[in-house]
C-alpha positions in Angstrom: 15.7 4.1 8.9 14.8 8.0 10.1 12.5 8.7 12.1 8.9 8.7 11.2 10.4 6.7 7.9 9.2 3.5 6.6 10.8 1.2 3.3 8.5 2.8 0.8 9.2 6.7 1.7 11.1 8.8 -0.8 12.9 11.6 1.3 12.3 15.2 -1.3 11.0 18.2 -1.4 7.8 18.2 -3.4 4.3 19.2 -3.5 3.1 16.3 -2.8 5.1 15.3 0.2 4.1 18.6 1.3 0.4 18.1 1.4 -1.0 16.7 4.3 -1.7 13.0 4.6 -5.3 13.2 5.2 -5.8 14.7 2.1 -3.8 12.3 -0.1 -5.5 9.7 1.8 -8.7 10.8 0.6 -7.5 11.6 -3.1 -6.5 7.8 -3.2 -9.4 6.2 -2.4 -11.2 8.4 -4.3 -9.4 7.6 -7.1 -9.0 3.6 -6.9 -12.8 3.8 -6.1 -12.9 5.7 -10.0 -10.9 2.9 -11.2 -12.8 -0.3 -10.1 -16.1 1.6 -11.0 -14.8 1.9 -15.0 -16.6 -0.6 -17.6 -13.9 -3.3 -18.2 -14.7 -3.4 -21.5 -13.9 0.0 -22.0 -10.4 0.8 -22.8 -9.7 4.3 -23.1 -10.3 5.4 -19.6 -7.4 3.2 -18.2 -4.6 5.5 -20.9 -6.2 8.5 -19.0 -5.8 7.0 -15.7 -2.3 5.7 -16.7 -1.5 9.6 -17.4 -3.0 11.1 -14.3 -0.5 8.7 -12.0 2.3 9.9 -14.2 1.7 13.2 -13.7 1.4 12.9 -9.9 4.7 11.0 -9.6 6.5 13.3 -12.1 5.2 15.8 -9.8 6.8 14.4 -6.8 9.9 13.7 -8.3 9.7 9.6 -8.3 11.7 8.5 -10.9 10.2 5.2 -12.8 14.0 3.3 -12.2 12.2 3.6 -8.4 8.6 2.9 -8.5 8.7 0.2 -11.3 10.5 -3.0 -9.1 8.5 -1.8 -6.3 5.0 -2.6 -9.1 6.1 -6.3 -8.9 4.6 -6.8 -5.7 1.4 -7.7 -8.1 3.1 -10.1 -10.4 1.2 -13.1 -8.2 -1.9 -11.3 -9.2 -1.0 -11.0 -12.8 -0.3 -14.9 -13.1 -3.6 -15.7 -12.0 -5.3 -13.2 -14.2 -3.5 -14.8 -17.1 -5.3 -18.0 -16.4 -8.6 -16.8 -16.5 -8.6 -17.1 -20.6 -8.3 -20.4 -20.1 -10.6 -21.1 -17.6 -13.8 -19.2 -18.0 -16.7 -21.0 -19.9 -18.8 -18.7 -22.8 -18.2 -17.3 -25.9 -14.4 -18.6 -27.4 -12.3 -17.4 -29.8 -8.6 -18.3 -31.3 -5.5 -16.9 -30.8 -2.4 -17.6 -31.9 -4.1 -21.1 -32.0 -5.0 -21.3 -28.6 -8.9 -21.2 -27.7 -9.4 -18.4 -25.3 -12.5 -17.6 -23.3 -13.9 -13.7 -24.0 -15.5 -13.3 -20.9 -11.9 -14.2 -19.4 -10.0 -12.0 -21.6 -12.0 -9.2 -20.3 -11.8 -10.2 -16.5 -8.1 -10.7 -16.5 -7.7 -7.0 -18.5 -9.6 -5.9 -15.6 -7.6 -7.8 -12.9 -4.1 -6.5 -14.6 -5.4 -3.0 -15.2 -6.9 -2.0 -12.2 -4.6 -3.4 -9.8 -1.3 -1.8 -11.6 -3.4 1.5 -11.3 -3.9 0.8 -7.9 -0.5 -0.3 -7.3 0.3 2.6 -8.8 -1.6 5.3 -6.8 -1.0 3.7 -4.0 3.1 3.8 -4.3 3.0 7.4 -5.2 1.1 8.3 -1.7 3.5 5.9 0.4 6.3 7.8 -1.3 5.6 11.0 0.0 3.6 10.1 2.9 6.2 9.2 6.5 4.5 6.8 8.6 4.5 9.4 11.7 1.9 11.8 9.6 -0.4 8.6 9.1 -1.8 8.1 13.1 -2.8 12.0 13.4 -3.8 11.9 9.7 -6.5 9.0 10.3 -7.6 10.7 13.3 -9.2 13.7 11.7 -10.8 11.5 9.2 -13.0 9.7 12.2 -10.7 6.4 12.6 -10.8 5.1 15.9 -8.5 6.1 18.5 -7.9 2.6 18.8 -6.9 1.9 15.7 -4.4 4.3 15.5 -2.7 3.7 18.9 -2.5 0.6 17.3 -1.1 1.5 14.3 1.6 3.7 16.0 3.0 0.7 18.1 3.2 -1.3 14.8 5.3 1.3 13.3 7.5 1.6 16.3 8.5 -1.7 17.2 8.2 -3.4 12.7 11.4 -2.0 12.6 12.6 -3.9 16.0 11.5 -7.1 15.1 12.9 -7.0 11.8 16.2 -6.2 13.1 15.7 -9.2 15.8 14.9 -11.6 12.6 17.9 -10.4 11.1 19.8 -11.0 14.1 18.4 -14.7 14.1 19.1 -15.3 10.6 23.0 -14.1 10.9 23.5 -16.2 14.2 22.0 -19.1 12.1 24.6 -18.2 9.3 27.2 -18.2 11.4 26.5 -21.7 13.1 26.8 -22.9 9.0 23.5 -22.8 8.3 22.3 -22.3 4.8 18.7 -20.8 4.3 18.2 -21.9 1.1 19.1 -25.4 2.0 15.6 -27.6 2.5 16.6 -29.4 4.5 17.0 -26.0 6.5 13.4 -25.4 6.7 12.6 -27.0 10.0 15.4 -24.4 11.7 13.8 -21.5 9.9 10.5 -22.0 11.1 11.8 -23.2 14.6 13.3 -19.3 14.6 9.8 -17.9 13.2 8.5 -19.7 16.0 11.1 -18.2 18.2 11.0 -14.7 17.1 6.7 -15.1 17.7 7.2 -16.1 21.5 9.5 -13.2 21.4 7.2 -10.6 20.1 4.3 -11.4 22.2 6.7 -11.5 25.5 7.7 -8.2 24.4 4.2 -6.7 24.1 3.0 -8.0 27.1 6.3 -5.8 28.8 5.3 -2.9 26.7 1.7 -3.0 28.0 2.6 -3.5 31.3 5.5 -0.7 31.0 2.3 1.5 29.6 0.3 0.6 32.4 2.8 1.8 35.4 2.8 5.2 33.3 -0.8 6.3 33.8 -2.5 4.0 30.6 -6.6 3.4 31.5 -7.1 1.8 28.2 -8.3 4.5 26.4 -6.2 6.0 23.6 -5.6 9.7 23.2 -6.5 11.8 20.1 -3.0 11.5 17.9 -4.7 14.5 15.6 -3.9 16.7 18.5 -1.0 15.3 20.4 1.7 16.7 18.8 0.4 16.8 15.3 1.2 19.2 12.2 -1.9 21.7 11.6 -4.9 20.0 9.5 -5.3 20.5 5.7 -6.7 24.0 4.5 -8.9 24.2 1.8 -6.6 25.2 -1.3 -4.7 21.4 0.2 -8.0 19.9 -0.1 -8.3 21.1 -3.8 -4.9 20.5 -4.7 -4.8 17.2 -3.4 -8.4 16.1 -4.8 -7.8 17.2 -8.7 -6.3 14.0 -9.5 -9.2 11.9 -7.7 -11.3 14.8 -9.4 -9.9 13.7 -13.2 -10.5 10.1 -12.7 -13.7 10.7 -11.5 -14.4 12.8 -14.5 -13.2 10.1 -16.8 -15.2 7.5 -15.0 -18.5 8.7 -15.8 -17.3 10.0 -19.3 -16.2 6.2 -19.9 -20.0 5.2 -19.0 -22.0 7.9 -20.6 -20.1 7.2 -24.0 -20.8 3.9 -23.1 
């Protein structure tokens, strides 16, 4: 993995990945908040939503062969929706000969819709967005210093533990273990337990590593240690049309309602 990469990240040249990640921070949230705000029972809005995520990732070149396996991360979600039908009391009525509860029909669209759109979104900013922008990025919009210190150790040392996991699993391998064997399952989570002890002994060196160098337990400001310039206003803009859209269809979607 590159530096400053992280699974999710789509190296390009775009105009998205060029915009800074504060902004497309922003336009996200502004735009899952449009989302869960639209009437359910509504369903025209969610079409325009659908086309204002396609034009973003068309935009910064993702191609649908890449985002789409990455969507079934909310297929747990889905299952669960597709119960509620079945489960919620009120008015019923038959399909395909099955009795299916209305109210629940409309709270599992809801479930489905809005989180895919949210999914959605929410791929297209990891995409273009590198994990070293983030810690400078929630910096200048007020996060605690904290919080991103925090953040920028996790993203430093995720990739470390997963290679020591995959370490663990190939010397397990090779000692003719089968992970998908249940009787297995008490070795694997002997290792989880393993690689746990190992992780926290290795904090405590980092923090005491960070100590001998000068750390009083405050954390600096990541926007201005070593960080790329903050958004200008035409970013802003640029980056806030989409949120601006869906906001626009939100409240069309409730005063036609």
């Amino acid at each position: 993995m590159g530096a400053g990469a992280h699974p999710l990240y789509r190296h390009a040249d775009s105009a998205v990945h060029r915009l800074p990640a504060e902004v497309k921070i922003v336009g996200l949230l502004a735009f899952v908040l449009a989302v869960v705000a639209t009437p359910r029972e509504t369903l025209w809005p969610y079409a325009g939503y659908a086309l204002i995520v396609l034009a973003v990732w068309r935009l910064a070149h993702i191609p649908l062969r890449w985002v789409l396996p990455r969507m079934l991360i909310e297929v747990p979600f889905v299952v669960l929706a597709l119960l509620l039908p079945f489960t919620e009391g009120g008015e019923r009525i038959e399909v395909a000969g099955l009795s299916l509860s209305v109210a629940g029909l409309y709270a599992a669209w809801g479930i489905v819709a809005k989180g895919t759109l949210g999914v959605a979104a929410a791929l297209a900013v990891a995409a273009t967005t590198s994990a070293a922008q983030l810690p400078a990025a929630l910096s200048r919009l007020g996060a605690p210093a904290v919080v991103t210190s925090v953040l920028v150790l996790m993203i430093r040392y995720v990739d470390l533990l997963a290679a020591e996991a995959g370490r663990m699993r190939m010397a397990r391998i090779s000692r003719g273990d089968s992970p998908r064997a249940l009787h297995q399952a008490g070795a694997i989570a002997r290792g989880i337990g393993a690689l746990f002890l190992r992780s926290y002994e290795r904090g405590e060196r980092v923090y005491v590593a960070m100590l001998s160098r000068g750390f009083d337990g405050h954390a600096p400001d990541l926007a201005a240690v070593g960080a790329p310039a903050p958004a200008r206003g035409v970013q802003w803009a640029a980056a806030l049309t989409p949120a601006a859209a869906a906001l626009t269809v939100t409240a069309l979607a409730w005063t036609a309602g």
